[in-house]
N, C-alpha and C positions, 0 to 999 in steps of 0.2 A: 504494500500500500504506500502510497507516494504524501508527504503531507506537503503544506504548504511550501516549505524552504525548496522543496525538491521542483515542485509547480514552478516558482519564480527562478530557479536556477536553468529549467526549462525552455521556458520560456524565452529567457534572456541567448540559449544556446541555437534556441530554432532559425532566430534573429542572424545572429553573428557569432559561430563556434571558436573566431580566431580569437576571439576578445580574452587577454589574457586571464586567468583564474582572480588572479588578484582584484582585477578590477570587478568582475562579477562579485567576488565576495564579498567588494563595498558596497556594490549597490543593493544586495540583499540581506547586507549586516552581519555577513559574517568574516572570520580572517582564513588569507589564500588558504593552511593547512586542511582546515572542514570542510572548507568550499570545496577544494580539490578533493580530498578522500568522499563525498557524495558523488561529484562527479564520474572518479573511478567506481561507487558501487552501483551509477545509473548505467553504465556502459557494464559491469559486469554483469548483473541482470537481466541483460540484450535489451531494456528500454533504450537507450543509445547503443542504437545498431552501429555506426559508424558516421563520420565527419567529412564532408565532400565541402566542392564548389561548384557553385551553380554558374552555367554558361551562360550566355545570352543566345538561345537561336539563331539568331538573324546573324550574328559575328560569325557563327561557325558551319551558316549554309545549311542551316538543319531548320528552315525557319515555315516550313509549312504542318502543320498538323492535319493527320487525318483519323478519322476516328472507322475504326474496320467493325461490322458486326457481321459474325462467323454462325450461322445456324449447320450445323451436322445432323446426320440420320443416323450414324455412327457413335454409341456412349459405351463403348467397348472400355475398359482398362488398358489394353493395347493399343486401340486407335488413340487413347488420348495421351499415353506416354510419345508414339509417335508424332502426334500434334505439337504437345509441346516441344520435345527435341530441334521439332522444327523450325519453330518462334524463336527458340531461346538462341541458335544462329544467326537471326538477322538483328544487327545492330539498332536497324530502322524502330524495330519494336522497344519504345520504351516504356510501355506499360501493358500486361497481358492480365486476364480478370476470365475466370469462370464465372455466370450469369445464372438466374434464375429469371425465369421467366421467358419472352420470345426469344431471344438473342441467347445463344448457349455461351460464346466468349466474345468479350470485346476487346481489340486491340488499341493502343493510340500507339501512333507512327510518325515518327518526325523525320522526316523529306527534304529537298532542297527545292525541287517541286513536282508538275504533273507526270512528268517523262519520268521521272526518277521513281514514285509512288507505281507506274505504271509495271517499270522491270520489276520491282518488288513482290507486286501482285503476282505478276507472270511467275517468279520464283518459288512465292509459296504455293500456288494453285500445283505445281510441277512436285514440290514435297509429297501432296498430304491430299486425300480427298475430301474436299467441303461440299455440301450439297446447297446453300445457300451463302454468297458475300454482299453484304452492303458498305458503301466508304462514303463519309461525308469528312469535307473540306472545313475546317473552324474556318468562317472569314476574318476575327477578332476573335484575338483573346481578350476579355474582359475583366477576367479575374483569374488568376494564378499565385498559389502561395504553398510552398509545401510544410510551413506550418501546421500542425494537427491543433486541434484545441483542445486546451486542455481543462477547462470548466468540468470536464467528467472524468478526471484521473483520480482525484482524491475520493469520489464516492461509488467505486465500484472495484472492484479487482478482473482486470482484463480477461478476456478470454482467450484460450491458448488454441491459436491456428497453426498448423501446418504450413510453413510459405514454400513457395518456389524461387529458390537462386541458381 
């Protein structure tokens, strides 16, 4: 269970992970030593999975998103280890989500544009058999933050899923 100190450490981490310990510590009142050994027990726990940087799209030619929804006739154990296999080689894919409801997975794929999205398609369709794709184009992103919120951390205890890396 996460109490507050760990929320505002959080917090402050989702923002900007470079920010030295020290200065986090002040701003949540505590000194770099606690500050840092919470920090080390939030990443030991796999609550901090790990520390990246975030690119800008458009800088690195990756700046079109496409959102892919995948219906199959196939919910085999087999066919969806090969499904994945498949996804998890193209870089394009940077998010993959098994679905309830009409859309069995949904992909988001960042492109440079339509030609590029287009070999893509042709690449996985040549993997793996889908019996329905739909792809649509974000025109604007509006809103992007991979902040999580955390207003429900301290009153509940997580539930433990299975991920794919």
């Amino acid at each position: 269970m996460l109490d507050d100190m760990d929320i505002k450490i959080l917090r402050i981490l989702q923002e900007d992970c470079t920010r030295p310990v020290a200065e986090i510590g002040k701003e949540v009142g505590l000194s770099t030593t606690p500050c840092w050994r919470r920090v080390q027990k939030l990443e030991e726990a796999g609550i901090i999975r790990r520390r990246v940087a975030l690119l800008d799209p458009n800088q690195v030619n990756a700046g079109v998103t496409v959102f892919v929804s995948i219906k199959t006739d196939q919910h085999s154990h087999q066919w969806l280890e090969k499904f994945h296999a498949a996804v998890d080689d193209f870089p394009e894919v940077v998010e993959f989500y098994r679905m309830s409801g009409d859309v069995d997975y949904l992909l988001r794929v960042a492109v440079p544009d339509i030609a590029a999205f287009d070999a893509f398609y042709k690449k996985l369709i040549s993997r793996i058999q889908i019996a329905k794709v739909s792809s649509a184009f974000a025109m604007e992103q509006m809103k992007y933050t991979t902040a999580l919120p955390l207003q429900f951390a301290a009153s509940s205890t997580p539930a433990k899923t299975e991920r794919a890396e």
